[in-house]
N, C-alpha and C positions, 0 to 999 in steps of 0.2 A: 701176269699170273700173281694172286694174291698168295702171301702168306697165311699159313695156318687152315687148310681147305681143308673142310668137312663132308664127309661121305657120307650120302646115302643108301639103302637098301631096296630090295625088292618089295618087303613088308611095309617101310615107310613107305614108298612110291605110293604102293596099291591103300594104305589108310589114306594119304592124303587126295587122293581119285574119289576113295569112298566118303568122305568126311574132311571137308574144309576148314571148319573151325579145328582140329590138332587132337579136342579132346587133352590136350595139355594138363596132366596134375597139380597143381599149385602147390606152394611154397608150404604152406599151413597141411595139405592133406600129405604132403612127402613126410613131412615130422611125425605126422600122426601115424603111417603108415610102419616107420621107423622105428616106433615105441613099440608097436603093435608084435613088430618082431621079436621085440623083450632086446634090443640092443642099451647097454648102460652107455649115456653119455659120458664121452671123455673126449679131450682137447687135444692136440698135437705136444710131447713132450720138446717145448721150448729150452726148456732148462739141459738139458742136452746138446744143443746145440751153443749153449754159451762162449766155447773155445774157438766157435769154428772164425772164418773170417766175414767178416760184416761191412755190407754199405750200406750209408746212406741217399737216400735220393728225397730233395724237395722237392715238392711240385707249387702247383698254382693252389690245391688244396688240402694241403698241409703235408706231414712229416712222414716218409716209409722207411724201414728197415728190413733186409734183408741179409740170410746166413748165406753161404753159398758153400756148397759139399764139395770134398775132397775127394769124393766117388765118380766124379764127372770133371777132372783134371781142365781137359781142354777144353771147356766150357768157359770153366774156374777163372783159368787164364785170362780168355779172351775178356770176359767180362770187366774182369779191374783192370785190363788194358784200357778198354775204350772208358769205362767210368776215369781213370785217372787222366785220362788224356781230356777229357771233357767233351766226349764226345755227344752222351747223350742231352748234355745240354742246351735248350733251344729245343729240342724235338718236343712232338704232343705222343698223349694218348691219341692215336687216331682211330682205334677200332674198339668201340664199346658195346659188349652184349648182354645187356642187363641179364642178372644173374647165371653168367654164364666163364666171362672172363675180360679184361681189360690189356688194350696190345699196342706198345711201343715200340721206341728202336727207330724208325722210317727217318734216316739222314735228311728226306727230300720234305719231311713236314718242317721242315725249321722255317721257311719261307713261306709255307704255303698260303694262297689265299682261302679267304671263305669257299668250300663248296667244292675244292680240286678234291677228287679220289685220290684215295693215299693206300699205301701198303708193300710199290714195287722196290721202295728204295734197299738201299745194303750196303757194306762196304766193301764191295765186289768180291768177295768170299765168302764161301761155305763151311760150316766147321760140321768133323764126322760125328755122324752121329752116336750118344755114349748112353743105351739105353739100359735098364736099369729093375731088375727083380724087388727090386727094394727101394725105389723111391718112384709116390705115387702124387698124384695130380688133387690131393686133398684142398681144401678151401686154403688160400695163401703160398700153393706152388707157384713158384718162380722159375719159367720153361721156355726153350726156345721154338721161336715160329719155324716153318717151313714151308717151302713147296709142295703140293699134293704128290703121292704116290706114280701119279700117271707122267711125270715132269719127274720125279725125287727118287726112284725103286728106293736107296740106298738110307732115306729117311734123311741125310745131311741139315743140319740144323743151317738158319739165316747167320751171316755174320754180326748180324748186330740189334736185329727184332727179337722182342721176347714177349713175354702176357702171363699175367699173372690171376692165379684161377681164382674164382667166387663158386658158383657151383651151390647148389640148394642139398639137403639132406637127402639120403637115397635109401628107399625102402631096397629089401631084399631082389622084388621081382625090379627095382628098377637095375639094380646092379647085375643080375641074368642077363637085362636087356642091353647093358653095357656089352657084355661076353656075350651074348651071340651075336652082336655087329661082328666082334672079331672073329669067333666063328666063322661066321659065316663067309668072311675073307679071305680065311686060310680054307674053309672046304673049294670054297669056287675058284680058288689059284691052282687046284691039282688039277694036273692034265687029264685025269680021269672022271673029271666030273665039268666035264669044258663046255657037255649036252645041256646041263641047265643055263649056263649063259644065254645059248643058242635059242633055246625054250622061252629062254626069257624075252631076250629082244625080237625074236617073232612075235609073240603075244603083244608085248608092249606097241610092234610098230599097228597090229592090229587093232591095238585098244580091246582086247578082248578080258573084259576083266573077269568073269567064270575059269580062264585058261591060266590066269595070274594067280587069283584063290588058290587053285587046285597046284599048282607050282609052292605057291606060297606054306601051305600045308604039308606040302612032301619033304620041301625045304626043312620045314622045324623039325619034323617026325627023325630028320638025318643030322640035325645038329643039337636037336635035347641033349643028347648022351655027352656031347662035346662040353656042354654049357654046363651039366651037372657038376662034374666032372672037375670043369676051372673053378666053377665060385666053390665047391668042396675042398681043393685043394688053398683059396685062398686066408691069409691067416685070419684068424678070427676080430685081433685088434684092427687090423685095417677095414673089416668088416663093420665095425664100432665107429671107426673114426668117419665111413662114409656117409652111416647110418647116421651119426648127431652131431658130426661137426660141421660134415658136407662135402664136395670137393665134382669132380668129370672123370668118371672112373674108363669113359669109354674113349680118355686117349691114353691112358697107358700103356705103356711099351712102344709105344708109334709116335713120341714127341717125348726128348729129353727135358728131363726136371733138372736145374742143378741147384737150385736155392729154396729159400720157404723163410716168408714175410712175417716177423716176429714181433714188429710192430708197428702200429697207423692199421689195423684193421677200419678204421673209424674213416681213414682215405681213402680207402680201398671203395667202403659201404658208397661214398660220396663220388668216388669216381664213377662206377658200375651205375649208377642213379641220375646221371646226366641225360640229358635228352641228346638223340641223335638226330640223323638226318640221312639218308640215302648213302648205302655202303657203311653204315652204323658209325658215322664219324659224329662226334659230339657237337652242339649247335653251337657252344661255346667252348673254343679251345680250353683244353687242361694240359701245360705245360708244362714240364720239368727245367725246374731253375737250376739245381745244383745237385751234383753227386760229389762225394768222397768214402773212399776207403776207410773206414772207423777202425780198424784193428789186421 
């Protein structure tokens, strides 16, 4: 079981049946989109975080730093544990998804050859999960992987994999589309709504995609009010920071944040930008040489 598994929906399922190409937004029309909402660009307040405590990590292309919050203790810990111990030394990026996020940690890439799938390794612990109202997955979150939900209920972060986001600008409707994933999670977890599941995986075993429409439709009609609702209640600055800095607003609260990359954006761009190969591992290792504790 790979770290860090992504879920999908009844909605996606049914576009991707109806339309093969994704219809994917790109990077230029999300910005466009973004402005369009009258969002003012602004940056993550870095200067803020200057007291906090700091690593660094080399890699194969070039220099990163990292704060790590005091909001997310056992995180905090375990992290300058293993960075001081040199643990994550020798390991690669093994899982890269252009503009999406970039994932290390894996003990067992130290060795690996060309072409092994990577992702299962750990340091045989789980750390509990420390999730978080106030700290979001913006462009340069620093977050721990995990086991999917169906393997994890509890969320428990990896001991020793994390990824750090990229993530493109997010118009208004794309951050709705964030929130009603989770919507939709928490509607169809009530035992009172267990008939759409039922609904669902009859249709789907039928291929009946008229049956899945008309689900798919009833579905949103019951989770609008829900979606309203979060992105109204969400603060306006992180709305700004999604809108033109960027970041994956749709793992929030379901994967701990405990750092944010304050500088080597410029590694970050270079690593995200590697060509992969099956299981999104890069066709050329990107290594990490050396971490320490800077403060």
């Amino acid at each position: 079981m790979k770290y860090l598994s992504i879920l999908l929906f009844p909605w996606l399922l049914l576009a991707a049946c109806q339309n093969n190409s994704g219809n994917q937004t790109d990077k230029v029309d999300s910005v466009k989109k973004a402005l369009q909402d009258n969002y003012k660009p602004i940056a993550p307040d870095t200067a803020a975080m200057a007291k906090m405590t700091r690593v660094e990590m080399v890699t194969d292309l070039g220099r990163m730093e990292f704060v790590l919050y005091d909001a997310t203790p056992k995180h905090k810990e375990n992290f300058l544990k293993l960075v001081k111990s040199g643990y994550y030394e020798g390991t690669l990026f093994h899982r890269v998804i252009k503009d999406f996020m970039v994932q290390g940690g894996d003990p067992q890439s130290k060795q690996a050859k060309p072409g092994t799938m990577l992702g299962q390794g750990d340091p045989g612990y789980t750390i509990p999960a420390e999730l978080s109202d106030t700290l979001y997955h913006f462009k340069g979150a620093l977050a721990a992987a995990r086991q999917g939900d169906e393997v994890n209920p509890k969320k428990a972060s990896s001991g020793s994999q994390f990824y750090v986001v990229h993530g493109n600008a997010n118009s208004s409707a794309q951050m709705k589309d964030a929130l009603k994933q989770k919507a939709f999670m928490t509607f169809m977890q009530d035992p009172e709504n267990m008939s759409y599941q039922m609904r669902f995986n009859a249709a789907q075993q039928k291929q009946d995609m008229a049956a899945l429409k008309d689900l798919q439709q009833e579905l949103e009609q019951k989770i609008e009010p829900l979606v309203n609702k979060a992105f109204d209640a969400m603060p306006n600055r992180v709305k700004q920071l999604y809108a033109t800095w960027g970041g994956s607003p749709f793992l929030d609260k379901d994967y701990t944040v405990f750092g944010f990359l304050v500088k080597g954006y410029d590694v970050l761009e270079a690593i995200q930008n590697t060509q992969t190969a099956e299981g999104d591992r890069p066709v050329k290792d990107v290594r990490i040489l050396k971490t320490r504790v800077i403060n």
